[in-house]
N, C-alpha and C positions, 0 to 999 in steps of 0.2 A: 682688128676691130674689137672694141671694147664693148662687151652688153652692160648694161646699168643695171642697179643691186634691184629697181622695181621693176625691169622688164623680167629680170629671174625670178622674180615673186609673182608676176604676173601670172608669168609661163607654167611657176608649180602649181598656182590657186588653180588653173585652167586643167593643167593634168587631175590635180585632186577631183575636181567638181565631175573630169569625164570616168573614173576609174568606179567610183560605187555604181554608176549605172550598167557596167560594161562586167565587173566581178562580183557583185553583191550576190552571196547565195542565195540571200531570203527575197530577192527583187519578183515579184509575180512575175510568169509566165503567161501567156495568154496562147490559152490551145482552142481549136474550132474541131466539136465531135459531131458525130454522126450519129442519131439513133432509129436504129430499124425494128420491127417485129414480125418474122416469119417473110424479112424483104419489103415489107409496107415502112416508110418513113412515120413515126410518131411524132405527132403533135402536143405542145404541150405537157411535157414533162420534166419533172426534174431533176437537176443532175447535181449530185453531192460527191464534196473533193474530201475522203477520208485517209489522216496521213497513213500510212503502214507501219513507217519506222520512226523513231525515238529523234532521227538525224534528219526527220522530213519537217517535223514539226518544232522544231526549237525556233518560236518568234514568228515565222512566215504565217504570211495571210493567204486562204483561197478564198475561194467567189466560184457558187458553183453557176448554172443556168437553166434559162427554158427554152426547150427546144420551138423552133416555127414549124409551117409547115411542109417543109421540106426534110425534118427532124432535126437541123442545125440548129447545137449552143454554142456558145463560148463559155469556157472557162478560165480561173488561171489559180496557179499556185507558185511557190520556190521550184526548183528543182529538186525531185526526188520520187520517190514512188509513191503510188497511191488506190484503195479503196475504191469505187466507184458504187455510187448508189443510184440507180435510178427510179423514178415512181411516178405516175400517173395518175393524180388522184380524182376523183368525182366533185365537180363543182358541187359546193354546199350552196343553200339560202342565206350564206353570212356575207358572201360579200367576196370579191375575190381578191387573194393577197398580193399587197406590193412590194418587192422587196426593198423597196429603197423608199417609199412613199408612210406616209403615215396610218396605221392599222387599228387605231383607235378604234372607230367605230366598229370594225371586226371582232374584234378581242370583246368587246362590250356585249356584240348580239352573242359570242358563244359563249357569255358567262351566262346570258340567258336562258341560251337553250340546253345546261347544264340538265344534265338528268338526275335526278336524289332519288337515290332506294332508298327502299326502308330497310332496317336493318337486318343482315343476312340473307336477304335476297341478291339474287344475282344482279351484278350490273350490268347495263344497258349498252352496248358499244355503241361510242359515238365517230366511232372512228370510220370516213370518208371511205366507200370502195377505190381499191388500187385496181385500176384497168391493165395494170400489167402484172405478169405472171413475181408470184411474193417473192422467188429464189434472189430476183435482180434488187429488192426495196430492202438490204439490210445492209448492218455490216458485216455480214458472213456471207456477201453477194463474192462472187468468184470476178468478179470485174477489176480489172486493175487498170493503172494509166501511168505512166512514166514520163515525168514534165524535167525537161521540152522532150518532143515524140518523135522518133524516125521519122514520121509521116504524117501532113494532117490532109483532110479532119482524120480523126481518128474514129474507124467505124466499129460502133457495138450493137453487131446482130445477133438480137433476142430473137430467144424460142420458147415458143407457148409448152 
């Protein structure tokens, strides 16, 4: 039996088209974590995907998330190690952020409620209380995550 020279181009277009999705390094991962504090599930919080190494971040995209109230995010990145930041910040009067939606009018009320010292006086912190403990809201937070994960969610029990 003879194949014809366009079902063999078929067949390779078809292999091509399954192959970057199945080996692509930089292809996002989509991991579901956990986040607890002292065993109480947290609500509303943020989770930021910081690469570690030089081989994590060439190209690949993350997305971090917010947790509901069970403390479940999702996030995703390539494959590789990673940073974890998490933080829990204090609703402000500006408005609450969308990550995907349009933030205009946000950005607007906090250029209003910008604070101006006078000169050499100390400045004013504007910055939102973090409801969780600061060790976990940097990136010197000892949190890591390895994409894709032995095991999901992947639980990160904070302690005050």
């Amino acid at each position: 039996m003879k194949i014809s020279r366009l079902a063999m181009a078929a067949g390779a277009f078809g292999l091509a088209m399954l192959l970057p999705a199945c080996g692509d390094p930089l292809a996002p991962i989509s991991v579901e974590v956990k986040v607890s504090l002292d065993g109480t599930p947290v609500e509303g919080a943020t989770i930021t995907l910081m690469p570690k190494d030089s081989n994590t971040s060439k190209g690949g995209r993350t997305e971090g998330g917010f947790t509901n109230a069970q403390g479940i995010a999702k996030v995703s990145g390539p494959r590789g190690q990673y940073k974890v930041v998490i933080k829990k910040l204090e609703a402000t009067n500006m408005g609450a952020f969308d990550p995907k939606g349009d933030n205009t009018a946000m950005i607007n009320k906090m250029k209003q409620n910008m604070v101006k010292s006078k000169p050499g006086a100390p400045a004013k912190s504007t910055e939102p209380k973090n409801f969780l403990p600061a060790k976990y809201g940097t990136t010197d937070s000892s949190l890591t995550l390895t994409i894709p994960p032995e095991k999901t969610p992947v639980e990160f029990n904070l302690t005050k």
